[in-house]
N, C-alpha and C positions, 0 to 999 in steps of 0.2 A: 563635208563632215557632219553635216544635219541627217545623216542615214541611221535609223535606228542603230541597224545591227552595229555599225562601224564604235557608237557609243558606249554600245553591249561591250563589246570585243574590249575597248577600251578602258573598261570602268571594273575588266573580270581581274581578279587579283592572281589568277595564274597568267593573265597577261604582263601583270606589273613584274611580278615572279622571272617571266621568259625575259623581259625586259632585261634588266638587273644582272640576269645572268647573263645572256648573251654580250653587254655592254662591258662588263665587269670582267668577264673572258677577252671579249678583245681588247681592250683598253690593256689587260695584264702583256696578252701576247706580241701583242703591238710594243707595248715598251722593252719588251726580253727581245725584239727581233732587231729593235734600234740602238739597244745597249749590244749588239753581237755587231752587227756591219759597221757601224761607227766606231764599234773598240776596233776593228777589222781596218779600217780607216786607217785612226789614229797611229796604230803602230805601223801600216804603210809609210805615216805623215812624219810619223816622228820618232822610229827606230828602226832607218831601214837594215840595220848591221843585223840586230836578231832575227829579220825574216830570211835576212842572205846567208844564214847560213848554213850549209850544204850540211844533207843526209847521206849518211855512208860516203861511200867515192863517186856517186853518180853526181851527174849535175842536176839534180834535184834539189830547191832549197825550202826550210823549213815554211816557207811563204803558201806555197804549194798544196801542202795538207790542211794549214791552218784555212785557205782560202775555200777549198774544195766540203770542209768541215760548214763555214756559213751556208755553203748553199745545204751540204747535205741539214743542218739544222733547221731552215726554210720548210724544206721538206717535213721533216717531223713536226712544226708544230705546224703547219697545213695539215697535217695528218691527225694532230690532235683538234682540229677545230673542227673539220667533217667530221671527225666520228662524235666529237658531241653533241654537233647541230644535227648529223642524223638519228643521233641515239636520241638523246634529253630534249633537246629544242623540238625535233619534230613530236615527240612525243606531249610536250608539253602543248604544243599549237596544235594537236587532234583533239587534246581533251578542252581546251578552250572553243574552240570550231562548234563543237559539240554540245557545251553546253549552249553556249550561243546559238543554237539554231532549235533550241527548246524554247 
């Protein structure tokens, strides 16, 4: 950690910036992903009668969509984290790179 640049990099206030946010996004997404599979959980744990019960006349039960919904959710907020670490993050960590190598 005695390398100039690494000090540079570290001491630039759109690094602290990148920080902050990047930290502050996961920290958010991570708690909305464990309040879905744990609430997901809980009603396996502790109402199995609401998820067994059947859609139309198939043997389909409400469990089914409810469960296929975490994952498909998964999906979306993976999809919201790429696209703002490739939009905002990258973008923030070329202009720091940058001035850093002035």
């Amino acid at each position: 950690m005695s390398d100039p640049m690494v000090q540079k990099i570290q001491s630039h206030p759109k690094y602290l910036e990148l920080r902050t946010k990047r930290n502050r996004l996961g920290i958010f997404l991570t708690a909305l992903m464990l309040i879905v599979y744990y609430g997901y959980i809980a009603l396996i744990a502790f109402d199995k009668k609401f998820l067994a019960q059947p859609i139309g006349t198939g043997v389909t039960t409400l469990g089914i969509p409810i469960g296929m919904g975490v994952i498909i959710f998964t999906i979306v907020i993976t999809a919201i984290y790429v696209r703002r670490a490739n939009g905002e993050f990258d973008t923030l960590t070329k202009e720091i790179l940058k001035d850093a190598a002035q």
